[in-house]
C-alpha positions as CSV (number, residue, x, y, z in Angstrom):
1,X,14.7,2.7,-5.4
2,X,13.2,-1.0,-5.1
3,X,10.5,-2.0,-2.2
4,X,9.9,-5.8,-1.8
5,X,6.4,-6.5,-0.4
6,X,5.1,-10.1,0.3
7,X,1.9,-11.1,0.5
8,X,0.2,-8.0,0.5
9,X,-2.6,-5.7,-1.1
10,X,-3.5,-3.6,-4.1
11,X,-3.9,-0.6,-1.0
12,X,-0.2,-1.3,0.6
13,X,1.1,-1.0,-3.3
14,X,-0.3,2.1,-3.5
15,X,0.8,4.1,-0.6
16,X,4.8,1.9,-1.3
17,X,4.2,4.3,-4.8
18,X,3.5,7.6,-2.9
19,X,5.8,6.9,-0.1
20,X,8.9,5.6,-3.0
21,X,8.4,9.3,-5.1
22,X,8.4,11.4,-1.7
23,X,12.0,9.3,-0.9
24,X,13.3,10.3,-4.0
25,X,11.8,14.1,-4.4
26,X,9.4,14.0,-6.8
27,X,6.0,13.7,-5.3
28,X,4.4,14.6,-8.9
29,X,3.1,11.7,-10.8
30,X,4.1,12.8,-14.3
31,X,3.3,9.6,-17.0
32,X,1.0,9.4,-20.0
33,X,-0.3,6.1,-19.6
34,X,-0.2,2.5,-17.9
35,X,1.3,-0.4,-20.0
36,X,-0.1,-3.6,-18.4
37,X,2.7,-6.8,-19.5
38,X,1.3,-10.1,-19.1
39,X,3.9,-12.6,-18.8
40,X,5.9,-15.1,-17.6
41,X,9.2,-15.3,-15.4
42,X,10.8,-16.5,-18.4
43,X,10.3,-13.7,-20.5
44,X,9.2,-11.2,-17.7
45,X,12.9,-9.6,-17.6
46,X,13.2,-9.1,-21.7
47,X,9.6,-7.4,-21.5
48,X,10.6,-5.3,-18.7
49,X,14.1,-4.3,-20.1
50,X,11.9,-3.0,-23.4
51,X,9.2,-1.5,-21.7
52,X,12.1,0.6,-19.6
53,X,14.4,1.9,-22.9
54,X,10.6,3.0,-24.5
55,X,9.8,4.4,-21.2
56,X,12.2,7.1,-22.4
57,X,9.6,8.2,-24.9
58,X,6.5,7.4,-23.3
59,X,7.2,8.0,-19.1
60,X,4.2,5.5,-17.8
61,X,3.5,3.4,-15.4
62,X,4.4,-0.3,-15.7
63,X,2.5,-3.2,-14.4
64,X,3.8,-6.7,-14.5
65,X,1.6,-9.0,-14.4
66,X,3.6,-12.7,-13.8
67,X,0.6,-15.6,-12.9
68,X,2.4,-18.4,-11.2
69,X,1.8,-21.5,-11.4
70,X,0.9,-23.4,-8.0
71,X,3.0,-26.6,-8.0
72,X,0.0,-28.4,-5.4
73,X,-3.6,-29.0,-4.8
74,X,-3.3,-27.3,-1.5
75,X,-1.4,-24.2,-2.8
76,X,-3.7,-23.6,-5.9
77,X,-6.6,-22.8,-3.1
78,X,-4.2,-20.1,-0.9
79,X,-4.3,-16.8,-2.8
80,X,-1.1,-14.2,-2.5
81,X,0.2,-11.3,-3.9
82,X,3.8,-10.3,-3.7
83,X,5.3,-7.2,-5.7
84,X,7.9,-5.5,-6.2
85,X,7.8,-1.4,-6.6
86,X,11.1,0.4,-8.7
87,X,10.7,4.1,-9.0
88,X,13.3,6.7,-9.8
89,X,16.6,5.1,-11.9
90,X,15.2,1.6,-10.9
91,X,12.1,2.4,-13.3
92,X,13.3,4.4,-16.1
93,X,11.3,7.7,-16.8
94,X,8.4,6.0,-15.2
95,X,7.2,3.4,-12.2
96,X,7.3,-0.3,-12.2
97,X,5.6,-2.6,-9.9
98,X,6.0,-6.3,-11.0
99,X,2.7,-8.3,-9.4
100,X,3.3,-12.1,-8.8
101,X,0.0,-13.9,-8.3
102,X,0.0,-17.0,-6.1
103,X,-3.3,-19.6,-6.0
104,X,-7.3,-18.5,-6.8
105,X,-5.9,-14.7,-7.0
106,X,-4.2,-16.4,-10.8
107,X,-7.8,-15.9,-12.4
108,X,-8.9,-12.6,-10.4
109,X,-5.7,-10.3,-11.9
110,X,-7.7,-7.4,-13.6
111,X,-9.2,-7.1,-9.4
112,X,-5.4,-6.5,-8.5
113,X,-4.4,-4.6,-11.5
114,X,-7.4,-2.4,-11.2
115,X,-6.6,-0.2,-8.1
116,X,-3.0,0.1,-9.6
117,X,-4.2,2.2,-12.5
118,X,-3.2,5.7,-13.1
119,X,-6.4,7.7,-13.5
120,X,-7.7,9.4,-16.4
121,X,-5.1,8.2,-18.3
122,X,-4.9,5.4,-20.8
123,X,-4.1,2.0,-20.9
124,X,-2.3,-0.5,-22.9
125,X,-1.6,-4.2,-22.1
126,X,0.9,-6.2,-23.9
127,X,1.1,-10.3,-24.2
128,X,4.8,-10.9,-25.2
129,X,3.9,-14.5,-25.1
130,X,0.9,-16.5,-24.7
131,X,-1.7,-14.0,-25.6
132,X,-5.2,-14.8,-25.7
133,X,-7.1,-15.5,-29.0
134,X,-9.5,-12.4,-28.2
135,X,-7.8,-9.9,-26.4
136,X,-10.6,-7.9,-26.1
137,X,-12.6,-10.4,-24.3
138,X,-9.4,-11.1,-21.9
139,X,-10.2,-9.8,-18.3
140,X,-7.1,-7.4,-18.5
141,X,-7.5,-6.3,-21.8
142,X,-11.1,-5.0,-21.2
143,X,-8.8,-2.5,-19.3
144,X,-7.4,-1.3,-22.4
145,X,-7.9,1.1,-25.1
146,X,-4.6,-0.5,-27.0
147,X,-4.5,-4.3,-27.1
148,X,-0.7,-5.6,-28.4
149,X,0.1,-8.9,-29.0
150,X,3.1,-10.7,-30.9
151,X,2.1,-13.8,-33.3
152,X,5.8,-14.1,-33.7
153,X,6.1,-15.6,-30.3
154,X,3.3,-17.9,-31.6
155,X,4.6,-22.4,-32.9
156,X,1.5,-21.5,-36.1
157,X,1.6,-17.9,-36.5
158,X,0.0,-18.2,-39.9
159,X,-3.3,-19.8,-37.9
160,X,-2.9,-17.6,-35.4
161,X,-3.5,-14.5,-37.9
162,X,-6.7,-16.2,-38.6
163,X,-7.8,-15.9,-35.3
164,X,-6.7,-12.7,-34.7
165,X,-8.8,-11.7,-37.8
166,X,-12.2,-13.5,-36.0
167,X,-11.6,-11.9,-32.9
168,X,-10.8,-8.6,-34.1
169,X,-11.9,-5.7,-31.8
170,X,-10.9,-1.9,-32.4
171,X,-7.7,-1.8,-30.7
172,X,-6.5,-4.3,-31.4
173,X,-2.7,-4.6,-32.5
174,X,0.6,-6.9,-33.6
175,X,3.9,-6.5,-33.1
176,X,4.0,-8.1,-36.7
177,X,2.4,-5.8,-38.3
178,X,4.9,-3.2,-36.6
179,X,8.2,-4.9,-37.8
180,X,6.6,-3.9,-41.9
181,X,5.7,-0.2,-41.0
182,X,9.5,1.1,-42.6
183,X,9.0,-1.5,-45.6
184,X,5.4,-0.1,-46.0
185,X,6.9,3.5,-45.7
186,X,9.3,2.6,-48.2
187,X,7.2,1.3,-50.8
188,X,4.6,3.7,-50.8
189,X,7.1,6.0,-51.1
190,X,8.8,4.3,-54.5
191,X,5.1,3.9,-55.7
192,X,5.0,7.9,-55.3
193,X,7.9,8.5,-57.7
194,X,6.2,6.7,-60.4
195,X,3.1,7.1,-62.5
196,X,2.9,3.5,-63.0
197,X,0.4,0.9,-62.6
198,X,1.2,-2.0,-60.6
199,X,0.3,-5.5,-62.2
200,X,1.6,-8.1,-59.8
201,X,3.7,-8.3,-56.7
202,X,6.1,-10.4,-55.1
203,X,7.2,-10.7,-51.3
204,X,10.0,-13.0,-50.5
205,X,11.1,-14.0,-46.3
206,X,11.4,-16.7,-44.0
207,X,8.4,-19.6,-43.9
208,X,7.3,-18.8,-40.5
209,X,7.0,-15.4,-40.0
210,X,3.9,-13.8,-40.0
211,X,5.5,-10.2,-40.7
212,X,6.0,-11.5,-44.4
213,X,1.9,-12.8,-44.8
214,X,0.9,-9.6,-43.2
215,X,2.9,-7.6,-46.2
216,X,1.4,-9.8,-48.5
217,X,-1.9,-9.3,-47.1
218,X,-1.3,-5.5,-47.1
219,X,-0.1,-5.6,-50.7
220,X,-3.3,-7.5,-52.1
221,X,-5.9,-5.9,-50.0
222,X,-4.4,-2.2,-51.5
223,X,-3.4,-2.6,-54.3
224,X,-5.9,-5.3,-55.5
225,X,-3.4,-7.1,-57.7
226,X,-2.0,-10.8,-57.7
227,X,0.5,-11.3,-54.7
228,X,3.2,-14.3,-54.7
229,X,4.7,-15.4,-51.4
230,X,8.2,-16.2,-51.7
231,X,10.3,-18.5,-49.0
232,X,13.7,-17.7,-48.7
233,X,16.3,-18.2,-45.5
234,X,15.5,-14.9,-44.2
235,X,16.1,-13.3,-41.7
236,X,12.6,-12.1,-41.5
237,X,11.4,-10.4,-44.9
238,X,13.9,-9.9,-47.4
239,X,12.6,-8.7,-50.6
240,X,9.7,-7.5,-52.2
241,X,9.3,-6.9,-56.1
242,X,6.3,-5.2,-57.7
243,X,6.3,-5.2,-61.5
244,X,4.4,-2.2,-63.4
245,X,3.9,-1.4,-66.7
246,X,6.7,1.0,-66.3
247,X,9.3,-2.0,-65.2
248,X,9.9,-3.5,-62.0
249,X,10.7,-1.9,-58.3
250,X,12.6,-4.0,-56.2
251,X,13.1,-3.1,-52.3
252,X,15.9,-6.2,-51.3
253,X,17.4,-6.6,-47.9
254,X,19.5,-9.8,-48.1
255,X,21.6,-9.3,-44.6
256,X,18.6,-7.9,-42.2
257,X,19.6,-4.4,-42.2
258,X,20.9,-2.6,-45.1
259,X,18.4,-2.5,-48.6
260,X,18.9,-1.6,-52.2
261,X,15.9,0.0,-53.3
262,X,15.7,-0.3,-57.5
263,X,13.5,1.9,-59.6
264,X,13.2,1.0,-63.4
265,X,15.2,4.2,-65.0
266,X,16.6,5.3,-62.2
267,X,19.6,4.7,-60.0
268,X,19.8,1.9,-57.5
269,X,19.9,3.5,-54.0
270,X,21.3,2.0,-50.3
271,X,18.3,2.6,-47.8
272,X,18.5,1.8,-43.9
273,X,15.9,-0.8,-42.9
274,X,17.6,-2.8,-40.4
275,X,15.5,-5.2,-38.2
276,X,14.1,-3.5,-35.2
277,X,14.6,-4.4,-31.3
278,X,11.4,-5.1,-29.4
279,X,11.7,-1.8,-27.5
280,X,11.4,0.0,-30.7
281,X,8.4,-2.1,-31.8
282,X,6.5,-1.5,-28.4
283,X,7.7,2.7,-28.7
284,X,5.8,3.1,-31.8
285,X,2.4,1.0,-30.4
286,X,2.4,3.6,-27.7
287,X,2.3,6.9,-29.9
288,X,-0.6,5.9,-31.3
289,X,-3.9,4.6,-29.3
290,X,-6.2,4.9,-31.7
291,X,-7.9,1.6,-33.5
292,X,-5.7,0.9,-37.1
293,X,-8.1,0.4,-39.7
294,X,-5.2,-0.3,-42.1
295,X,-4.6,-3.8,-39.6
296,X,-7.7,-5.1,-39.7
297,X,-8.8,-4.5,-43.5
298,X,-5.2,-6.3,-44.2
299,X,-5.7,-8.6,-41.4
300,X,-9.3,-9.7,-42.8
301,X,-8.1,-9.8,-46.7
302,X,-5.7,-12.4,-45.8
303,X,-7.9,-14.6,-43.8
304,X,-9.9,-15.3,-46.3
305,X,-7.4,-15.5,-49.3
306,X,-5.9,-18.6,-46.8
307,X,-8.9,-19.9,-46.4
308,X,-9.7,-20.0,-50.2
309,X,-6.5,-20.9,-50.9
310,X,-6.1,-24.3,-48.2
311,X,-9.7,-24.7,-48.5
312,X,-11.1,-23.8,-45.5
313,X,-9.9,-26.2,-42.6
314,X,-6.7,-27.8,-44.1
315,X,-3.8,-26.8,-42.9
316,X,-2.4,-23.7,-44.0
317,X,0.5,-24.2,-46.6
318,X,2.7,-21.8,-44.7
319,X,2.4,-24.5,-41.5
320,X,3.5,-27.2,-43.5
321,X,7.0,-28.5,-42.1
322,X,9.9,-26.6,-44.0
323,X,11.2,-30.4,-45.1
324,X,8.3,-30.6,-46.9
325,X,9.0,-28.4,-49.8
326,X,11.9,-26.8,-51.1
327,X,13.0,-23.1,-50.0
328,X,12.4,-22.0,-53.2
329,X,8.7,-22.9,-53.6
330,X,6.3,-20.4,-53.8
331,X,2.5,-20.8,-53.5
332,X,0.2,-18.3,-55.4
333,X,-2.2,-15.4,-53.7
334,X,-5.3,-15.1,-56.0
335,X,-6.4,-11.8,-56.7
336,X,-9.8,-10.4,-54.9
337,X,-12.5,-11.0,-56.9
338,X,-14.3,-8.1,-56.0
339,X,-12.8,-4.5,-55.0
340,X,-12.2,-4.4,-50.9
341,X,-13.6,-1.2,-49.3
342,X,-10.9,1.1,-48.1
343,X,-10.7,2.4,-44.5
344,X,-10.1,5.8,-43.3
345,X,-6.7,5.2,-42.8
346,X,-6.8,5.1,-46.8
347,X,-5.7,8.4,-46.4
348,X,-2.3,8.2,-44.1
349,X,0.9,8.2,-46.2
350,X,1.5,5.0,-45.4
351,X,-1.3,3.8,-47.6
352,X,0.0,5.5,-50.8
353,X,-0.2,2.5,-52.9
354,X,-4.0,3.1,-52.7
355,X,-3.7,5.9,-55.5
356,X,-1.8,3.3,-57.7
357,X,-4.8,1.1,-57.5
358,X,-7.3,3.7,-57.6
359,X,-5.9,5.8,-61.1
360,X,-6.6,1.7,-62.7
């Protein structure tokens, strides 16, 4: 069921909600949370297509927040709201209201999205695109316990790791650092079959694609061990190789979905780990609102290994253009020179590697 209101009020939204579920026969409000989307038309329909299939998973309450952009003088200073409520098959397993702000209400959104909120429950707001460099700080993401942003969606992601690193807050999140949580599963889990120690690492993907630094960062902030960063054509991360004292284990996914997974001594093996769809991504954010301590130690490693290694405020070698070196280049992560402190999430299985560099 869809209800079309122009021009109209955080109030009149609310009682279109109560009046939409009585239509349909199910009074009950029965979600777990409110995911907030900050968008854009563009990219307001692939956002809400995602949001719906995880909706399956996690019934909530989805808020669409789309600013637009007043094409004159005299329409930037004439505030309106229009929305559009979907509830029942409309809305997946949840409720939908997409908010389109016209004029001076643009920089007042958290007023309108405020009312809209399903209480006692907990919020997440996602930037598909064009997220702020401190969420936290945003005037929508103050709203939120869970903070997701995407530095995929970003022209430098490699400088736009850095900030996220300076304006990390607890809650903060990626959709980057979601893409690696089945190639950090998997390696952990190689690592566990062994009583090796691990003596340097390689990870090998496309140029611009911060899923591959944040592996690397992940790598050299837990295992605390020389990490190489490999270009290849991609797509995204294809191969990482770790060589022990024992011989080397290779985890290689040259076609985006299927791996071979090589153990020195032991069979080679054919292990799913096919690229993920963005509804997947934003499925497993939502399972888990609590802050990831794992992100931001890996996430403040790797600032500071690019800023020692492109001395400070040159540009990062990973922004360079790709014409400007060959696909086969690689460009050296220097090992910590003192021991980073582990997090609590030392402990989660994902973060196995840690008792590889800890039996050193």
């Amino acid at each position: 069921m869809k209800t079309d209101l122009t021009d109209t009020t955080a109030s009149k939204i609310n009682k279109a909600l109560v009046k939409a579920r009585r239509a349909i026969g199910t009074p009950a409000v029965g979600m777990v949370l409110t995911l907030v989307i900050v968008t854009d038309e563009e990219n307001a329909y692939d956002a809400l297509k995602a949001a719906g299939d995880a909706s399956r998973e996690h019934p909530s309450r989805t808020l669409v927040v789309i600013k637009r952009v007043s094409r004159s003088p005299r329409d930037r200073t004439q505030s309106r709201l229009d929305a559009e409520v979907r509830v029942g098959a409309d809305a997946g397993t949840g409720e939908t209201v997409i908010l389109r702000l016209h004029g001076e209400v643009v920089d007042h959104a958290q007023s309108v999205v405020l009312p809209l909120l399903l209480p006692d429950a907990p919020v997440v707001a996602w930037w598909p695109v064009n997220a702020p460099l401190d969420p936290a700080n945003d005037p929508l993401g103050a709203l939120a316990q869970r903070r997701v942003t995407d530095t995929y969606a970003c022209e430098q992601p490699v400088k736009e790791l850095a900030a996220r690193a300076d304006a990390y807050t607890p809650g903060d999140t990626d959709l980057s650092w979601t893409r690696i949580t089945p190639w950090r599963s998997m390696l952990a889990a190689a690592l566990d079959q062994v009583a090796c120690e691990v003596q340097g690492v390689e990870v090998e993907g496309e140029e611009f694609n911060p899923s591959c630094e944040l592996l690397a960062m992940w790598l050299a902030d837990r295992l605390d061990v020389p990490v190489r960063r490999t270009r290849s054509a991609g797509p995204g991360l294809t191969a990482v190789r770790m060589d022990t004292d024992c011989g080397p284990i290779v985890l290689d996914r040259a076609d985006g979905s299927l791996a071979t997974l090589a153990i020195q001594g032991q069979p080679k093996r054919a292990v799913a780990l096919k690229r993920r769809e963005t509804a997947e991504l934003i499925a497993e954010e939502l399972r888990r609102l609590d802050p990831d301590d794992t992100y931001a130690s890996a996430l403040r490693y790797g600032v500071e290994r690019l800023k020692q290694e492109n001395g400070g405020d040159a540009p990062a070698k990973g922004e360079r253009d790709a014409g400007e070196q060959d696909a086969g280049e690689r460009e050296a992560v220097p090992a910590p020179v003192e021991s980073v402190a582990k997090g609590p999430a030392a402990e989660a299985t994902a973060e196995a590697p840690v008792k590889r560099a800890g039996a050193k």
